[in-house]
N, C-alpha and C positions, 0 to 999 in steps of 0.2 A: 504493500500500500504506500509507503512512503515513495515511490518511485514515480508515481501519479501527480505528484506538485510537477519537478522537472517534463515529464512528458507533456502533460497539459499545456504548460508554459512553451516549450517547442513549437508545439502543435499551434500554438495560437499565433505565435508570431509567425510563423512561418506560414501558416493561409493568409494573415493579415498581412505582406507582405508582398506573395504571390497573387492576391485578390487587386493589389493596388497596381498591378503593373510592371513591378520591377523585376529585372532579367531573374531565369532561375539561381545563377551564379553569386549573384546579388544576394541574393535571400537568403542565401544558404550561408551565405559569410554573416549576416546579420542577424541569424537564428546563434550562430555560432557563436559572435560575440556576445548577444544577452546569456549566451548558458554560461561561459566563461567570468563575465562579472557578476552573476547573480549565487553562481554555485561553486566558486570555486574562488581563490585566493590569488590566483595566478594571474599578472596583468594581461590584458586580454588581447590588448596591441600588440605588445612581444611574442604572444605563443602567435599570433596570427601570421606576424611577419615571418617569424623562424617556419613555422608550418606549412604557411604557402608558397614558402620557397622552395625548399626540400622537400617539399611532393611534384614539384612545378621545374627542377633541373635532372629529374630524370632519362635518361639515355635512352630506354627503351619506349619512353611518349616520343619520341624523334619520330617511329614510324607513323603516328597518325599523322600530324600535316602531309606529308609525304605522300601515303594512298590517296588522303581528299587530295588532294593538286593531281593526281593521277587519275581521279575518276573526273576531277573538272576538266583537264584536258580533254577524256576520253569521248565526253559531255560533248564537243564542242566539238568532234569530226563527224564524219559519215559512218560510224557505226553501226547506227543503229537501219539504214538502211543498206549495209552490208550484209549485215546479220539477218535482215527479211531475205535476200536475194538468196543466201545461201540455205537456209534452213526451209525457206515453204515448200522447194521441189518433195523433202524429204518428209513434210509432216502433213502434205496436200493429200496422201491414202490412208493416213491413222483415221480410225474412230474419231469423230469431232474436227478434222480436217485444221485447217491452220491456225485455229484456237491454241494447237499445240506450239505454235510460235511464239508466243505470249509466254509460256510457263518459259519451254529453252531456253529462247532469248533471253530471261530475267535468271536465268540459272549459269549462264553463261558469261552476260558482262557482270551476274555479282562476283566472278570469278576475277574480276580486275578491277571493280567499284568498289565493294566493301562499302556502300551507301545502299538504304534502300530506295531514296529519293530520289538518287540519279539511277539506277536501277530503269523506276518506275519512269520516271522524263525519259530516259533515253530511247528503252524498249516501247514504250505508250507513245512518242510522238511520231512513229511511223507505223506500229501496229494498226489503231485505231481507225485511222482512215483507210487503210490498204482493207483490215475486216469488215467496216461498213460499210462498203463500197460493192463486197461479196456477199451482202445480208444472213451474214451471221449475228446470231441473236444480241442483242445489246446488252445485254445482262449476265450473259456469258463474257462476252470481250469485257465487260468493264471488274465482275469480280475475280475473273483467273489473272488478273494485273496486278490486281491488288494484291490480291493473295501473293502471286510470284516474285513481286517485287521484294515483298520481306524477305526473300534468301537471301536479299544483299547484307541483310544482318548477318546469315549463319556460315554462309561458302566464303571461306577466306579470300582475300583480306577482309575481315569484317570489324568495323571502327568499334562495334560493341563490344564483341570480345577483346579490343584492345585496350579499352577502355577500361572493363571486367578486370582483365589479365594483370594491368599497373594497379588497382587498386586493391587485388590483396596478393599484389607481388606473385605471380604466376607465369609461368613461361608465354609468350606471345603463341611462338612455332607451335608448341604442344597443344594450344587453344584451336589453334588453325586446322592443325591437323584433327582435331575431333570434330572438327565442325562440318569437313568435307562428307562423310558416310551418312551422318543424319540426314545433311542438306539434298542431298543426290534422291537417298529416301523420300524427304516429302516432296522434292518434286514430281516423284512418280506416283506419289499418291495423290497432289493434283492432277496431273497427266491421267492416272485412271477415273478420278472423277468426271474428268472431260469425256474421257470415251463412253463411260454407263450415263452419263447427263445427256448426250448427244445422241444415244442408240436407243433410249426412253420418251425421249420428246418429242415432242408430233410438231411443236413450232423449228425445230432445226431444219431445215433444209436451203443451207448456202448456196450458191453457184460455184456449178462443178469446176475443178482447174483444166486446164488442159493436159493432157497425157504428154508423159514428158521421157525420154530414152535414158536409160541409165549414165550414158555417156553426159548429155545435158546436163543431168543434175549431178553430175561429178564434178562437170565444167563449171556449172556455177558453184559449189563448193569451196571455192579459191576463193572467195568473199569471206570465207572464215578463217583464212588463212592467218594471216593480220593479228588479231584479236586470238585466236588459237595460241598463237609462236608468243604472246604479250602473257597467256596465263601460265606457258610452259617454263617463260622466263622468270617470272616473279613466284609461284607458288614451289615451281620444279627446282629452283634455289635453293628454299626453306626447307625441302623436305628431305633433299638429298645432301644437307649439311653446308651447302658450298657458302651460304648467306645466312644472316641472321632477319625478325623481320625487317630489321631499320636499312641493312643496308638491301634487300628486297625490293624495300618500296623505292630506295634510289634506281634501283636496275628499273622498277616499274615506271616512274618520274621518265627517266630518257627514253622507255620503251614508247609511252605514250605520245614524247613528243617527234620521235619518227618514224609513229605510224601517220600524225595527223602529217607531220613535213610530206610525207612518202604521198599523202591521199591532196596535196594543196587545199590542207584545212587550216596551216598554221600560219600566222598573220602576228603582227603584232597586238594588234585588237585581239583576238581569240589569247592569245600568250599573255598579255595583260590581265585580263576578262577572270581566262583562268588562275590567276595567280592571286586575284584580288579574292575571288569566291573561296578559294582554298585559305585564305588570309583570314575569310570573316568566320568560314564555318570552325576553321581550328581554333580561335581568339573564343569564339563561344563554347566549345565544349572545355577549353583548359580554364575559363572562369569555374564552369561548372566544377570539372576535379578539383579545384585550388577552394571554391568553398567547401564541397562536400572533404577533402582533406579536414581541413579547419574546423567544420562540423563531426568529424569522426572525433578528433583531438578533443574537443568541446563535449563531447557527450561519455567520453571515455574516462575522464575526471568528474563526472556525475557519479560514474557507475552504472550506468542507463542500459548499456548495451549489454554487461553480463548480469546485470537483474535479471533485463525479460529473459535470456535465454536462461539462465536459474528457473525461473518463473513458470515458461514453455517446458523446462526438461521435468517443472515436479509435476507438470501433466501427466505424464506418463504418456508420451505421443509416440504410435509407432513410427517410423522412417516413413510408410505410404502415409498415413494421416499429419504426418510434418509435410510432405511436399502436396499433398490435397490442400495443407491451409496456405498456404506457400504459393501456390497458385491462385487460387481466388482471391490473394491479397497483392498480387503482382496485374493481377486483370484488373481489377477495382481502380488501384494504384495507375493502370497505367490508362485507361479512361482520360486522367487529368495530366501526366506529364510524358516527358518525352522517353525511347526507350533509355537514353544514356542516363537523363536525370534518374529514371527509376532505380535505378543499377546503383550508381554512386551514393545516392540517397537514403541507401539500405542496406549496404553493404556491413556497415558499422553494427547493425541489430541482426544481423542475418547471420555475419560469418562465426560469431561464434555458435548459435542453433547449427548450422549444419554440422562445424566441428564437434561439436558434443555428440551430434547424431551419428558422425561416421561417413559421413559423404562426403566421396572422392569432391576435390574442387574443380577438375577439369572436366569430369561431370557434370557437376553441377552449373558450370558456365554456359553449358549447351542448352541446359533444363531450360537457364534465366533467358536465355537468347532465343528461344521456341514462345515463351510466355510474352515475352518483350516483342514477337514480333504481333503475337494477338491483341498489342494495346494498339499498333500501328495500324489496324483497322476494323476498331473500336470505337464510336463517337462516345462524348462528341470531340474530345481533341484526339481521334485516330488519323497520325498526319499525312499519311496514303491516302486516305480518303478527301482532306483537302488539297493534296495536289492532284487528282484525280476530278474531282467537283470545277478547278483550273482550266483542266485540259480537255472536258467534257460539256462542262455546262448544264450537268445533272443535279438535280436538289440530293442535299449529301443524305435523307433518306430511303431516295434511289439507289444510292452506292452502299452505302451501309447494309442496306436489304442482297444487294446484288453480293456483297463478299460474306454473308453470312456461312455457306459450305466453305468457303476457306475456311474461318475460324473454325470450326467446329472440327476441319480435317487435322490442324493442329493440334487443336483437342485431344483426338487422336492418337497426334504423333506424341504427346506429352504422355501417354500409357503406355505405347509399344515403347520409348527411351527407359521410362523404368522397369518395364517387364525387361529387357535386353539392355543393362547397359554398358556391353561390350558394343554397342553399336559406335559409342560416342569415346571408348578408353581404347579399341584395340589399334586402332592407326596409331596412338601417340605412346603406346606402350611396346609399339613393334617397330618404330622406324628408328633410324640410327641418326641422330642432329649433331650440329654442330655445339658444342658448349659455350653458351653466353645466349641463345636464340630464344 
């Protein structure tokens, strides 16, 4: 009970806070410094500065600006209508027809985005018109996007798990690597969704493609070549030891900028463009780690964070009813913020419950990044759905309805990962890395 002044008091400044506007990053330093002068002796300016520094010059955050400036590049060529040219010869006879382009394509460049947003922009602004254009159902194209786009969280390079991985000191590489076999999985279980959704429904019937000779659709092929040779560089580094992720994402940074030279996408506008965008999104999430740092520090002189899990453990919870509550408090949670804030913001109450529970953490980073991706389109702040509402012009009820079988296929995928969770340990427990990665 006495752990209930501090939390309340958290809790209130930190909506009040949040409610008035100001950045998450902001709030979370300012949650941080009332807990620090209210509860604790310690001057609250010095543990701040010292704290957000040395959470804020670590070596291994190097790799995120890095990917973002790599997917802002990537953003800014002809990708994404590469990846149409080469991929519909081959998904134009599956069940569901080039619906299937939507999921790959979003499984593919999250293979060198690690954003789900440029994921979703890059794959959606050439999909969308190319599928309605062939009168496939609108409800289908608009939520197998949404849904696919969240793999840019879980197929490395993925900013979450980098994010995840610095804050409670985790290997990046080994993050990566678990992330590949889930990720692969649910796209084939949105992939099957599309086939039994399309083989059941009487309003599907697109216009048929034209029959196309093996040869053709080999020759267009060569549109993936590009972006292929850019995943083999950057991920086939990390796994075969030769790179760690930071120096990865430098191979990715140059890989990126001569594909776009190679395709005459690179300009100094686009190079700027990109460099400013990768500027603003990196400056936003290292606010956010530099308060949630400071607010871990701030709540860890309360005693706040090993109360509740004291608290949680005299429950007597088994490991499945820890991550059943664990989940419905990460979808609730993530309703209202974004998936990184949710992560960093909970990290501090979380990592001791799992530690006491016995859950692997590289595990467990796959779990938060499957949950994280169901807040990404969840209203009402599900942010896939407002850049979708963007680029469509649908009332986000529309969309919201329309990604509903995505979430639920996550759903899903959140009980096949704990019935089997060699799905998520055995790549990172079987490959052989470089030490420091």
């Amino acid at each position: 009970m006495e752990q209930l002044a501090p939390i309340a008091i958290f809790l209130f400044v930190l909506f009040t806070l949040l409610g008035s506007g100001v950045w998450v990053g902001l709030a979370l330093i300012g949650v941080a410094y009332v807990g620090m002068d209210l509860f604790t002796s310690r001057p609250a300016g010095d543990a701040m500065i010292t704290k957000i520094w040395s959470s804020s010059s670590s070596w291994t955050l190097t790799a995120l600006p890095l990917f973002i400036w790599m997917g802002e590049i990537l953003y800014r060529t002809r990708l994404s209508q590469d990846m149409f040219r080469g991929l519909s010869p081959w998904m134009a006879r599956l069940p569901g027809g080039l619906v299937h382009t939507n999921i790959v394509g979003c499984t593919v460049f999250a293979a060198v985005s690690g954003s789900s947003a440029a994921t979703l922009t890059t794959v959606g602004k050439m999909s969308i018109p190319e599928l309605r254009s062939r009168d496939y159902p609108e409800k289908m194209v608009i939520g197998t996007l949404a849904g696919a786009a969240t793999l840019g969280l879980m197929i490395p390079p993925s900013l979450t798990l980098i994010v995840y991985g610095v804050t409670i000191n985790e290997s990046i590489t080994k993050l990566f690597m678990a992330g590949v076999i889930p990720g692969l999985i649910l796209a084939a279980m949105f992939m099957a969704y599309v086939a039994v959704a399309s083989l059941t429904s009487k309003s599907f019937s697109p216009k048929p493609e034209p029959a196309m000779s093996l040869v053709e659709k080999l020759k267009n092929s060569r549109f993936l070549l590009p972006v292929i040779g850019l995943i083999v560089v950057v991920i086939g580094s990390m796994y075969l030891g030769f790179a760690t992720a930071t120096e990865a994402a430098s191979f990715g940074v140059i890989g990126g900028l001569v594909l776009a030279a190679t395709q005459g996408s690179l300009s100094w506008r686009t190079f700027t463009d990109s460099l400013m965008g990768a500027t603003r999104t990196s400056a936003m999430i290292a606010l956010i780690l530099a308060g949630a740092a400071f607010l871990s520090l701030s709540m860890g002189f309360t005693g706040l964070p090993r109360g509740l899990a004291d608290l949680i453990a005299s429950w007597d919870l088994s490991r499945f009813q820890l991550l059943m509550a664990l989940l419905v408090f990460y979808i609730v949670l993530g309703m209202f913020l974004d998936g990184i804030s949710s992560v960093v913001l909970t990290m501090a109450v979380v990592e001791p419950m799992i530690r006491q529970a016995g859950i692997d953490f590289i595990w467990f980073g796959i779990f938060i990044v499957v949950v994280v991706e169901m807040a990404q389109i969840t209203p009402p702040i599900g942010f896939n759905l407002f850049v979708l509402q963007g680029m469509t012009g649908h009332e986000m009820g529309f969309i919201a309805r329309a990604a509903i079988p995505m979430f639920l296929i996550m759903v899903v995928m959140v009980f096949v990962l704990i019935a089997f969770p060699e799905i998520a340990t055995w790549l990172p427990d079987n490959i052989r890395r470089r030490p420091g990665g």
